[in-house]
PDB file of N, CA, C and O in Angstrom:
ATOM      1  N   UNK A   1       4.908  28.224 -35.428  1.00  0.00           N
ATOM      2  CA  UNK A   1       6.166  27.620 -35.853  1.00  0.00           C
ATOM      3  C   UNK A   1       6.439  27.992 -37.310  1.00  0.00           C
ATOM      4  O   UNK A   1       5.575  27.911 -38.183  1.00  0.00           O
ATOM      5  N   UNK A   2       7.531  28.352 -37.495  1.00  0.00           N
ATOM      6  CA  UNK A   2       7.838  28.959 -38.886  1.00  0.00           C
ATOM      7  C   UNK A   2       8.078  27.773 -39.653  1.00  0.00           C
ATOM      8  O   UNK A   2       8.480  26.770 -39.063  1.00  0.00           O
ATOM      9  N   UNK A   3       7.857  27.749 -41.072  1.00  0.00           N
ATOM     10  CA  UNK A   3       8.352  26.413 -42.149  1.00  0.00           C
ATOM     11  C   UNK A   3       9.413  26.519 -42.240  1.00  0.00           C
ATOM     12  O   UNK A   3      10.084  27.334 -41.608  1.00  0.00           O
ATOM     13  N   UNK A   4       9.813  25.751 -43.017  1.00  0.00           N
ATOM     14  CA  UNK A   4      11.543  25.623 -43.390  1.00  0.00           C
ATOM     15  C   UNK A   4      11.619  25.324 -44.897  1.00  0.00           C
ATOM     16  O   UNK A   4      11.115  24.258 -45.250  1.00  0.00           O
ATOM     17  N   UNK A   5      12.235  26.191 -45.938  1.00  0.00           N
ATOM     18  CA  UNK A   5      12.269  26.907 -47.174  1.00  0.00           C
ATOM     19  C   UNK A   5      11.405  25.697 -47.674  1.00  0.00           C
ATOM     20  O   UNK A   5      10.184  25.845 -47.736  1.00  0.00           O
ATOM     21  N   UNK A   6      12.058  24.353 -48.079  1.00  0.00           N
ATOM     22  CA  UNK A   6      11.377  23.216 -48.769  1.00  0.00           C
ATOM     23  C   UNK A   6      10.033  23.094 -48.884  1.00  0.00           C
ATOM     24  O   UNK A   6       9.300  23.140 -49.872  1.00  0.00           O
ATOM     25  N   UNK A   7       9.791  22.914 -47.598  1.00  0.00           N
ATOM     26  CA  UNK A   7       8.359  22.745 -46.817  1.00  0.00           C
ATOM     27  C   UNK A   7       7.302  24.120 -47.134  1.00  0.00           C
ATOM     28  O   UNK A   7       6.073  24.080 -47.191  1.00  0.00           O
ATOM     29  N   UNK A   8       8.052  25.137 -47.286  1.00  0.00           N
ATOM     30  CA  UNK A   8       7.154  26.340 -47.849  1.00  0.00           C
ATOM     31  C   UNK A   8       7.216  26.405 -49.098  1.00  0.00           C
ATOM     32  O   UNK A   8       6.665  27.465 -49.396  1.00  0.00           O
ATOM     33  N   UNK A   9       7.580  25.869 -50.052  1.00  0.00           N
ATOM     34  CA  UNK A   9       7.852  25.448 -51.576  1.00  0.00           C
ATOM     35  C   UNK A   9       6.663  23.985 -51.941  1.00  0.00           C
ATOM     36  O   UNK A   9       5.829  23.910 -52.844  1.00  0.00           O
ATOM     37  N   UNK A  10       6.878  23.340 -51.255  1.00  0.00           N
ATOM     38  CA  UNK A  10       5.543  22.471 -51.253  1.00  0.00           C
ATOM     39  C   UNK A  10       4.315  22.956 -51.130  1.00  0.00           C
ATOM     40  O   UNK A  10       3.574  22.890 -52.110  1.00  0.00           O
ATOM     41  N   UNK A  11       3.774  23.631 -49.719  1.00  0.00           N
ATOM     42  CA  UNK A  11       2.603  24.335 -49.811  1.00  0.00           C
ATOM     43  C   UNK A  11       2.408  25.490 -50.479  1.00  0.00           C
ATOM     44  O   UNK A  11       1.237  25.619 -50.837  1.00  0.00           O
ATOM     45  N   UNK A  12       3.151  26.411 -50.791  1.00  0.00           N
ATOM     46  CA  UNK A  12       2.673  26.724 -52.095  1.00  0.00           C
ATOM     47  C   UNK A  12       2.377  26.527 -53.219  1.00  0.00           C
ATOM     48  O   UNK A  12       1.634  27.131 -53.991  1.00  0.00           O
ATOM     49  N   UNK A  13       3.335  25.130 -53.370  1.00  0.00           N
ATOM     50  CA  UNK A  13       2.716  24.475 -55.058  1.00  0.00           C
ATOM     51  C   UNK A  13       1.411  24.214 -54.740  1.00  0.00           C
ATOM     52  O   UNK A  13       0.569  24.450 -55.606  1.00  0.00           O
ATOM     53  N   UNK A  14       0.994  23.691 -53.475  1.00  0.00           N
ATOM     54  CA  UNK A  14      -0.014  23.126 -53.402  1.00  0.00           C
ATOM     55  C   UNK A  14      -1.695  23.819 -53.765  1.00  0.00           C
ATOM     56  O   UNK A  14      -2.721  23.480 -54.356  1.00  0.00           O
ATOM     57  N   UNK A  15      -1.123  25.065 -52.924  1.00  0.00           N
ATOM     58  CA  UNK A  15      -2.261  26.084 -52.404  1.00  0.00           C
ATOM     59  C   UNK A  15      -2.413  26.473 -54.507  1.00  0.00           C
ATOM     60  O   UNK A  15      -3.474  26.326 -55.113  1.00  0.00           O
ATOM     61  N   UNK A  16      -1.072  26.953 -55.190  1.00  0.00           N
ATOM     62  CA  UNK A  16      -1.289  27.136 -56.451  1.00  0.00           C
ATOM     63  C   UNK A  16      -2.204  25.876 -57.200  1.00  0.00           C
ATOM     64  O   UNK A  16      -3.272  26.198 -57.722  1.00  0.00           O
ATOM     65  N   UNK A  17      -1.688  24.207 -57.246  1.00  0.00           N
ATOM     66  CA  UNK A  17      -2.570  24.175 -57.492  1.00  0.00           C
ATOM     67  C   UNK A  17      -3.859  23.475 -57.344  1.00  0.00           C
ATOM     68  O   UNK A  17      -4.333  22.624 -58.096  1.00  0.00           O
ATOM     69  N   UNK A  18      -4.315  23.928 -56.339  1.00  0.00           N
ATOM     70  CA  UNK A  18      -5.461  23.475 -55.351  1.00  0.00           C
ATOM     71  C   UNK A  18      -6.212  24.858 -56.134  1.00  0.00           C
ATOM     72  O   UNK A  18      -7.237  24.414 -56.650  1.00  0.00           O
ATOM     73  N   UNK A  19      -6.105  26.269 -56.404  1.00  0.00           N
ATOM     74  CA  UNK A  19      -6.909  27.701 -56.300  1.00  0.00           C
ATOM     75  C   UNK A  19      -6.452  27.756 -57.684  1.00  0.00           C
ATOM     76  O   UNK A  19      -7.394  27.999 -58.438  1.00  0.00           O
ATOM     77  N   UNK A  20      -5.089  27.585 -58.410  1.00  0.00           N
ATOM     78  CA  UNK A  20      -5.325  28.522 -59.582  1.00  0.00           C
ATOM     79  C   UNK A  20      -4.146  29.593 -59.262  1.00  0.00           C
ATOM     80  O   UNK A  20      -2.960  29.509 -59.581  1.00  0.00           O
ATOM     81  N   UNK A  21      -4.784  30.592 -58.566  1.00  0.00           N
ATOM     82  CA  UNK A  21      -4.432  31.583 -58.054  1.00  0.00           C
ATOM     83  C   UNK A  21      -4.286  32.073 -56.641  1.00  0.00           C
ATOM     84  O   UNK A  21      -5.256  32.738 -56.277  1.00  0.00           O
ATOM     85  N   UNK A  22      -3.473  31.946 -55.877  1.00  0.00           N
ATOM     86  CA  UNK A  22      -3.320  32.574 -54.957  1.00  0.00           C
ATOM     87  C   UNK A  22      -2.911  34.103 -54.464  1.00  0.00           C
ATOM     88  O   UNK A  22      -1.969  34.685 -55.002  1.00  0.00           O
ATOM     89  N   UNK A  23      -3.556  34.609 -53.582  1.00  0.00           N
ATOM     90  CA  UNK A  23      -2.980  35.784 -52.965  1.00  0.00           C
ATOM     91  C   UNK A  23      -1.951  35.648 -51.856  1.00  0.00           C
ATOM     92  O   UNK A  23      -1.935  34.842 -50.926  1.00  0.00           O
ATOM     93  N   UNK A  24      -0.956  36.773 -52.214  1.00  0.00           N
ATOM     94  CA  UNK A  24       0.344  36.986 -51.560  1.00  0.00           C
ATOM     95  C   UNK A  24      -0.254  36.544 -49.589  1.00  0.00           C
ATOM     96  O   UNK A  24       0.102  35.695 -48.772  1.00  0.00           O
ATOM     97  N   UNK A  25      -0.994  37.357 -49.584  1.00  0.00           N
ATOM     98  CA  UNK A  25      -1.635  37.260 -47.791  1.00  0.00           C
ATOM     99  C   UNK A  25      -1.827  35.849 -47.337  1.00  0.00           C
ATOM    100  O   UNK A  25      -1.500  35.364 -46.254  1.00  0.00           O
ATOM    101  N   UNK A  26      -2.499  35.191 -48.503  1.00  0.00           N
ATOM    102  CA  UNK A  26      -2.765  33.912 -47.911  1.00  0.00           C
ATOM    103  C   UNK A  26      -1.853  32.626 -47.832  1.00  0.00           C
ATOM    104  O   UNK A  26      -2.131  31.551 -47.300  1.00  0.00           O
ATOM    105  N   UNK A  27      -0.533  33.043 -48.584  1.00  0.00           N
ATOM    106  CA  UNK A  27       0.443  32.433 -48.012  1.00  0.00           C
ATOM    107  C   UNK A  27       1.411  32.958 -47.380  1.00  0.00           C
ATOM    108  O   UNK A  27       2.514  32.429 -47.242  1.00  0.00           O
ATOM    109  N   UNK A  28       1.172  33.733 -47.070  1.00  0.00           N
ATOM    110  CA  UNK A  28       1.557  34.480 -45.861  1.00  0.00           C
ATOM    111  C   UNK A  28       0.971  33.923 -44.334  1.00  0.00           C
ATOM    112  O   UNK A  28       1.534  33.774 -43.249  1.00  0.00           O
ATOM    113  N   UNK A  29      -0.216  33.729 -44.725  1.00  0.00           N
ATOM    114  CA  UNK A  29      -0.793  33.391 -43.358  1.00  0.00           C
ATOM    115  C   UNK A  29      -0.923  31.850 -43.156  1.00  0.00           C
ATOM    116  O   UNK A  29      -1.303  31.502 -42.038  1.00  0.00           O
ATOM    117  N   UNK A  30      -0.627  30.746 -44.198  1.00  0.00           N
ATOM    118  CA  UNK A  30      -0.495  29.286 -44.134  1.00  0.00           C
ATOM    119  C   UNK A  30       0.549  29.247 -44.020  1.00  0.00           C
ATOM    120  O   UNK A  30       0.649  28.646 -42.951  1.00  0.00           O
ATOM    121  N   UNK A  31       1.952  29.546 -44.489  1.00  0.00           N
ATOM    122  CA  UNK A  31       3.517  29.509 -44.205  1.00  0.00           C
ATOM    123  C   UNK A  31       3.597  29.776 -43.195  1.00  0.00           C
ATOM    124  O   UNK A  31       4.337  29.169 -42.420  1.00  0.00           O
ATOM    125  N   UNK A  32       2.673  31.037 -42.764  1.00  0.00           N
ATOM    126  CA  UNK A  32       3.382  31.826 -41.192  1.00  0.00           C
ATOM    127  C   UNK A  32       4.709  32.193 -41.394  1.00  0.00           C
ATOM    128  O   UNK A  32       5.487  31.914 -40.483  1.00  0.00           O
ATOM    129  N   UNK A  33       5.216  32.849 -42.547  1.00  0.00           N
ATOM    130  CA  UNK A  33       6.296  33.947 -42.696  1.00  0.00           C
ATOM    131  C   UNK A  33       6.104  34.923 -43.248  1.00  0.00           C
ATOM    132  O   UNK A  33       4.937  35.281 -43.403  1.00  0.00           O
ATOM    133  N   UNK A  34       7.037  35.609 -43.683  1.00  0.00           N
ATOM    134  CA  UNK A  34       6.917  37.182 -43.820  1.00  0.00           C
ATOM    135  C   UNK A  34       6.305  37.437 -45.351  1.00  0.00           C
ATOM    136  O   UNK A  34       6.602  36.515 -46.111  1.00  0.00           O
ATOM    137  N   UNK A  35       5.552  38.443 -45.928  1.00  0.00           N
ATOM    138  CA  UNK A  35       5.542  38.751 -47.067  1.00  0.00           C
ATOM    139  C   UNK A  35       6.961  39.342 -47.943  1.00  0.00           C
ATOM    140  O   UNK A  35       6.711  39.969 -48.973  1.00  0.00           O
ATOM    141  N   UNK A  36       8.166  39.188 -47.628  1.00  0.00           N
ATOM    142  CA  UNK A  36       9.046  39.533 -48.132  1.00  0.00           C
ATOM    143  C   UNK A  36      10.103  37.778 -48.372  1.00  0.00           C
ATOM    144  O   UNK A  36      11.045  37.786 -49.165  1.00  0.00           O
ATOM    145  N   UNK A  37       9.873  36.931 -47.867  1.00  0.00           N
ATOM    146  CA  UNK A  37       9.867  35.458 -47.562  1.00  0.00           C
ATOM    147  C   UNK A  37       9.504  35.047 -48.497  1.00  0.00           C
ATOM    148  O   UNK A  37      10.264  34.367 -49.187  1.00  0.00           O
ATOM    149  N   UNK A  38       7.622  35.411 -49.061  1.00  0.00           N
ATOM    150  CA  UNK A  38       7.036  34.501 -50.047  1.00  0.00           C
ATOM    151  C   UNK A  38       7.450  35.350 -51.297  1.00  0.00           C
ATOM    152  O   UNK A  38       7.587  34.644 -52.296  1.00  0.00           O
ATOM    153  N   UNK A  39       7.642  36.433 -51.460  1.00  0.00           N
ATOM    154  CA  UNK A  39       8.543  37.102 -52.424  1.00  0.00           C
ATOM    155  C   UNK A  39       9.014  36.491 -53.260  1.00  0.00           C
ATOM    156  O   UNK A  39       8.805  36.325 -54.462  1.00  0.00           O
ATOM    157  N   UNK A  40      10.184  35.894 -52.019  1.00  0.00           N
ATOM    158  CA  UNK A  40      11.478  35.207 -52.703  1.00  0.00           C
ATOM    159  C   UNK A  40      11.294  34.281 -52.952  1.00  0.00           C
ATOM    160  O   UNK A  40      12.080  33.736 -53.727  1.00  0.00           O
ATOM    161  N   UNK A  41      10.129  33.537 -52.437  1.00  0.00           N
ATOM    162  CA  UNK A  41       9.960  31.883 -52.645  1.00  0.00           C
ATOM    163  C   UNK A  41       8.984  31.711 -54.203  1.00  0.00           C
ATOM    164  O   UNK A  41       8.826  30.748 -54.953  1.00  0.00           O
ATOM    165  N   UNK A  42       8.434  33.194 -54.238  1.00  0.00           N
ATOM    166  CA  UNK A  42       7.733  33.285 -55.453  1.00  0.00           C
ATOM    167  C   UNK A  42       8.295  33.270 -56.694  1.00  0.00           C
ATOM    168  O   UNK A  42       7.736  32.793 -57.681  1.00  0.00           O
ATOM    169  N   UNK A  43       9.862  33.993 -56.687  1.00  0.00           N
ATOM    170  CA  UNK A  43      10.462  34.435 -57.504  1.00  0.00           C
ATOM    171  C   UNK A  43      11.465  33.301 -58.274  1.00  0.00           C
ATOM    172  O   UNK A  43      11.894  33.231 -59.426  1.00  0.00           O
ATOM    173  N   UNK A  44      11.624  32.459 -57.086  1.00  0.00           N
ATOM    174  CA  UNK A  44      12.834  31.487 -56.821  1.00  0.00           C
ATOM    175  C   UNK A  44      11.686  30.292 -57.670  1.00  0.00           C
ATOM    176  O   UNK A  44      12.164  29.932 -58.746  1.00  0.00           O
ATOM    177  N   UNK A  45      10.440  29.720 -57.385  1.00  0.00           N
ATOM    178  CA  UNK A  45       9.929  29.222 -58.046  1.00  0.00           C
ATOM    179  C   UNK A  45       9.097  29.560 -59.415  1.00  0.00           C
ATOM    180  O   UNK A  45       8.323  28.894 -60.102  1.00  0.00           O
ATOM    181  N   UNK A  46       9.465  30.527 -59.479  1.00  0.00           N
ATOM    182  CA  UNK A  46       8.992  30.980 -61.253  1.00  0.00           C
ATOM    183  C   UNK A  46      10.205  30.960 -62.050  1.00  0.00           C
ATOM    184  O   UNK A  46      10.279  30.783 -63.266  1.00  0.00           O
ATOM    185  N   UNK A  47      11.309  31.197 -61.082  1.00  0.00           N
ATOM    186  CA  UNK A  47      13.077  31.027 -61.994  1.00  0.00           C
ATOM    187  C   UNK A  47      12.802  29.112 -62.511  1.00  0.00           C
ATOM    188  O   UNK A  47      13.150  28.585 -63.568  1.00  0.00           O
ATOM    189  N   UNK A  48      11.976  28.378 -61.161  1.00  0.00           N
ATOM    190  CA  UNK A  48      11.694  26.871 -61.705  1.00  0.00           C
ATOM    191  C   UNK A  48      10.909  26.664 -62.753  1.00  0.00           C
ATOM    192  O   UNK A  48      11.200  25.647 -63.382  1.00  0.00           O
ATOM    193  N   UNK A  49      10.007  27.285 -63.159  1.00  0.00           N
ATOM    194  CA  UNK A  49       8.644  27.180 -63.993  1.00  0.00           C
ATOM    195  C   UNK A  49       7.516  26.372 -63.079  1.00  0.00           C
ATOM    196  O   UNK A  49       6.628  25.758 -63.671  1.00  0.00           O
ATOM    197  N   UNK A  50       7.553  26.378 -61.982  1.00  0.00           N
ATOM    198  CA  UNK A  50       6.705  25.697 -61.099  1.00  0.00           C
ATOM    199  C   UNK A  50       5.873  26.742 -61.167  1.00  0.00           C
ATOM    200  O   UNK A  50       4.899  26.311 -61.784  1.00  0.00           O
ATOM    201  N   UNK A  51       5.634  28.171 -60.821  1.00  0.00           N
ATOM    202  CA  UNK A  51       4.685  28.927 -61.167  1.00  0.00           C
ATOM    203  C   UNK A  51       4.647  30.058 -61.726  1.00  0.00           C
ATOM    204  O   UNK A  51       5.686  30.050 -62.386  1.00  0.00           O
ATOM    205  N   UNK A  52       4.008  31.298 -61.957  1.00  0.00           N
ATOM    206  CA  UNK A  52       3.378  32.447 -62.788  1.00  0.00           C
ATOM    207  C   UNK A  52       3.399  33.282 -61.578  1.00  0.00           C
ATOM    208  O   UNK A  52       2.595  32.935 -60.713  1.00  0.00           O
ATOM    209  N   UNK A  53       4.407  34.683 -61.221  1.00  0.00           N
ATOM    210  CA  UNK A  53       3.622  35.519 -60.504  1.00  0.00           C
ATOM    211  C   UNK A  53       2.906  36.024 -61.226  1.00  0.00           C
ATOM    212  O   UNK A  53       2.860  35.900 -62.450  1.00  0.00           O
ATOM    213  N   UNK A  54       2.088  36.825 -60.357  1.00  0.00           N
ATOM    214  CA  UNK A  54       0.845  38.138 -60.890  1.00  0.00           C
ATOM    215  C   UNK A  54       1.543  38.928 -59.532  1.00  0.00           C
ATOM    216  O   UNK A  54       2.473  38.892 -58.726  1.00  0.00           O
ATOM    217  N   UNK A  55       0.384  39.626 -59.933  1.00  0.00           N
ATOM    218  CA  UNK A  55       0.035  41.020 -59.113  1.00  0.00           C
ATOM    219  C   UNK A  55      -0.111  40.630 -57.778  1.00  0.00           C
ATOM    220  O   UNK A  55      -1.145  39.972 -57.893  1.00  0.00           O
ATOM    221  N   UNK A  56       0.206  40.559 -56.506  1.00  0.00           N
ATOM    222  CA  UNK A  56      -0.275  40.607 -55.509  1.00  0.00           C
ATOM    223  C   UNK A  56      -0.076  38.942 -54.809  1.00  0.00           C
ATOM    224  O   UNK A  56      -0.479  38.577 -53.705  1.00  0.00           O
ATOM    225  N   UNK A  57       0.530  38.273 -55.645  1.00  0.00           N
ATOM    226  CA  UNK A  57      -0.093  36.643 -55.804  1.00  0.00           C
ATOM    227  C   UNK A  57       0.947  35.589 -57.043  1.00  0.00           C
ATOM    228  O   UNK A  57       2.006  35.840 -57.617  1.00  0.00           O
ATOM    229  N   UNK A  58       0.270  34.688 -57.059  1.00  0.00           N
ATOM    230  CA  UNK A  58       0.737  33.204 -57.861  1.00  0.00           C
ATOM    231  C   UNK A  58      -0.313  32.922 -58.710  1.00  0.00           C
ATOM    232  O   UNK A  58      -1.329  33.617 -58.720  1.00  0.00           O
ATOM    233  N   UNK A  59      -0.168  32.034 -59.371  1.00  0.00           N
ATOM    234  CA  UNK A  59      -0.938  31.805 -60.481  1.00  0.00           C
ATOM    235  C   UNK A  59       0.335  29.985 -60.939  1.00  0.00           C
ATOM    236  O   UNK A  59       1.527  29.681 -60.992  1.00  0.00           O
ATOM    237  N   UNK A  60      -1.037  29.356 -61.139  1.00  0.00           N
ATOM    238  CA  UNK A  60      -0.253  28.156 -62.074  1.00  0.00           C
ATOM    239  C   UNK A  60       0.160  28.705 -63.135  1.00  0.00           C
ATOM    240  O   UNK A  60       0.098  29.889 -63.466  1.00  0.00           O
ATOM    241  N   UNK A  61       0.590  27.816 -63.673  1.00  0.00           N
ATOM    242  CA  UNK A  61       1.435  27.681 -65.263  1.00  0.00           C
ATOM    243  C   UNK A  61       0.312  27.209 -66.250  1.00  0.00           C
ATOM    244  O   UNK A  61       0.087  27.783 -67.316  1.00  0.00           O
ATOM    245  N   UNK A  62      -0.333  26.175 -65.826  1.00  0.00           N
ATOM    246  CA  UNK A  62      -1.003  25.125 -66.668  1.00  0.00           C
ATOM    247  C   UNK A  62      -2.551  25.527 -66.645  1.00  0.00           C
ATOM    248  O   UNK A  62      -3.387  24.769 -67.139  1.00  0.00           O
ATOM    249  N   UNK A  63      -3.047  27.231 -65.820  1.00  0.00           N
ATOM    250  CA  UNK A  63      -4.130  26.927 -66.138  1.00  0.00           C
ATOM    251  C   UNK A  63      -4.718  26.847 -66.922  1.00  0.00           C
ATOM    252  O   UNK A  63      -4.206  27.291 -67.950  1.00  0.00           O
ATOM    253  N   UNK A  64      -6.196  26.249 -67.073  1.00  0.00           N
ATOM    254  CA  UNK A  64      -6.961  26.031 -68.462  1.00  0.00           C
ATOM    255  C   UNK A  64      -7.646  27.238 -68.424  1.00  0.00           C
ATOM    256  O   UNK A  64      -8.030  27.874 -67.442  1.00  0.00           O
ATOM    257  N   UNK A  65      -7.757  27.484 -69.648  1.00  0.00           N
ATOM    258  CA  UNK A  65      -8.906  28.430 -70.174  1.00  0.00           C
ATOM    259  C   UNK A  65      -9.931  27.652 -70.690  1.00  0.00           C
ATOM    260  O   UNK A  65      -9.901  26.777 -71.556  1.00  0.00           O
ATOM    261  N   UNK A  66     -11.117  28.236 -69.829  1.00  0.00           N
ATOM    262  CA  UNK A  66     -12.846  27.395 -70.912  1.00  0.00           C
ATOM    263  C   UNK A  66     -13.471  28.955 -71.484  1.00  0.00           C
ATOM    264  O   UNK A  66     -13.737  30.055 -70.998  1.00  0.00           O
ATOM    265  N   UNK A  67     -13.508  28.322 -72.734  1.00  0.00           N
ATOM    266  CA  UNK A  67     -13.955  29.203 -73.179  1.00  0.00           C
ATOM    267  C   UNK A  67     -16.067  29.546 -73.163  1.00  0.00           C
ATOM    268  O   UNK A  67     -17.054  29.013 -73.671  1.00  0.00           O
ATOM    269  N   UNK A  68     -15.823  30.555 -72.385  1.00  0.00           N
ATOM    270  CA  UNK A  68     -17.388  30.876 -72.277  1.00  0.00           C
ATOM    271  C   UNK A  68     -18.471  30.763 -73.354  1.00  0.00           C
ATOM    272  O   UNK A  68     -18.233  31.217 -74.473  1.00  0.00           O
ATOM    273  N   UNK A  69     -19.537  30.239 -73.108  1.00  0.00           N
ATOM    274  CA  UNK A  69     -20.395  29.244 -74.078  1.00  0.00           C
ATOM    275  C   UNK A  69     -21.487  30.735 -74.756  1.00  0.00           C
ATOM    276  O   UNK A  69     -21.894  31.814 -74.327  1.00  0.00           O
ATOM    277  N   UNK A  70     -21.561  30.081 -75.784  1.00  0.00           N
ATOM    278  CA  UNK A  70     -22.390  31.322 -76.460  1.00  0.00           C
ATOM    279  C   UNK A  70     -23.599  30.605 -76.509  1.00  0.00           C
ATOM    280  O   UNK A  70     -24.236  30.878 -77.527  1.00  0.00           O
ATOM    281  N   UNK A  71     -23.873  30.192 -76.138  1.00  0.00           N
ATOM    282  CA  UNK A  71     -25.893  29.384 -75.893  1.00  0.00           C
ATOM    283  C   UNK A  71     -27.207  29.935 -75.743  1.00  0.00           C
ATOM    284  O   UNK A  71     -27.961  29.293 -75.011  1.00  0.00           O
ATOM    285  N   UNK A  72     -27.667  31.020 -76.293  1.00  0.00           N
ATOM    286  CA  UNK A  72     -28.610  31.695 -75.934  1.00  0.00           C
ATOM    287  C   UNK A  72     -29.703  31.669 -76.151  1.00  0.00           C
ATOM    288  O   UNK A  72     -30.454  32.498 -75.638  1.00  0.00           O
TER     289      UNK A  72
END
Protein backbone atom coordinates (compact mmCIF):
# COMPACT_ATOMS: atom_id res chain seq x y z
CA UNK A 1 0.00 0.00 0.00
CA UNK A 2 1.51 3.24 -1.00
CA UNK A 3 1.62 6.32 1.80
CA UNK A 4 0.00 9.39 1.24
CA UNK A 5 2.46 12.61 0.98
CA UNK A 6 1.80 13.64 4.91
CA UNK A 7 2.20 10.27 6.19
CA UNK A 8 5.55 9.92 4.17
CA UNK A 9 6.76 13.30 5.67
CA UNK A 10 6.25 11.89 9.14
CA UNK A 11 8.22 8.72 8.64
CA UNK A 12 10.85 10.26 7.35
CA UNK A 13 11.24 12.78 10.05
CA UNK A 14 11.13 9.92 12.00
CA UNK A 15 13.57 7.41 10.40
CA UNK A 16 15.91 11.01 10.28
CA UNK A 17 15.58 11.30 13.64
CA UNK A 18 15.67 7.89 14.99
CA UNK A 19 19.47 7.25 12.55
CA UNK A 20 20.88 10.68 12.08
CA UNK A 21 21.22 9.76 8.69
CA UNK A 22 19.35 8.00 6.40
CA UNK A 23 19.84 6.37 3.01
CA UNK A 24 17.75 7.29 -0.04
CA UNK A 25 16.92 3.12 -0.42
CA UNK A 26 15.75 2.84 2.91
CA UNK A 27 13.08 5.12 2.56
CA UNK A 28 12.35 3.98 -0.31
CA UNK A 29 11.69 0.68 0.99
CA UNK A 30 9.62 1.89 4.42
CA UNK A 31 7.42 4.48 2.28
CA UNK A 32 7.09 1.86 -0.45
CA UNK A 33 7.44 4.64 -3.17
CA UNK A 34 9.55 5.56 -5.77
CA UNK A 35 13.12 6.99 -5.40
CA UNK A 36 12.10 9.96 -7.44
CA UNK A 37 8.97 10.47 -4.70
CA UNK A 38 11.52 10.66 -1.77
CA UNK A 39 13.47 13.17 -3.92
CA UNK A 40 10.82 15.45 -3.74
CA UNK A 41 9.79 14.79 -0.30
CA UNK A 42 13.51 15.36 0.51
CA UNK A 43 13.72 18.55 -1.16
CA UNK A 44 10.26 19.85 -0.13
CA UNK A 45 11.38 19.16 3.52
CA UNK A 46 14.77 20.83 3.51
CA UNK A 47 12.81 24.00 1.68
CA UNK A 48 11.10 23.33 5.66
CA UNK A 49 14.38 23.10 7.61
CA UNK A 50 13.03 19.81 8.90
CA UNK A 51 16.10 18.23 7.29
CA UNK A 52 19.80 18.27 5.55
CA UNK A 53 20.10 16.36 2.23
CA UNK A 54 23.45 14.61 1.59
CA UNK A 55 24.55 12.43 -0.90
CA UNK A 56 22.44 9.53 -1.50
CA UNK A 57 20.24 10.28 1.74
CA UNK A 58 18.97 12.74 4.75
CA UNK A 59 20.67 13.82 7.51
CA UNK A 60 19.10 15.85 10.63
CA UNK A 61 19.66 19.41 11.14
CA UNK A 62 20.45 19.20 14.85
CA UNK A 63 23.01 16.61 14.77
CA UNK A 64 25.51 16.67 17.60
CA UNK A 65 29.00 16.48 17.12
CA UNK A 66 31.16 14.64 20.13
CA UNK A 67 34.14 15.48 19.88
CA UNK A 68 36.61 12.42 19.94
CA UNK A 69 38.49 12.05 23.30
CA UNK A 70 42.21 12.37 23.31
CA UNK A 71 42.85 9.91 26.45
CA UNK A 72 45.80 7.97 25.92
Amino acid sequence: MKTLTEERYKIILQAVREKGIVKLNELVEITNTSESTIRRDLTYLESKNALKRVHGGASSIKRKFIEPSSKY
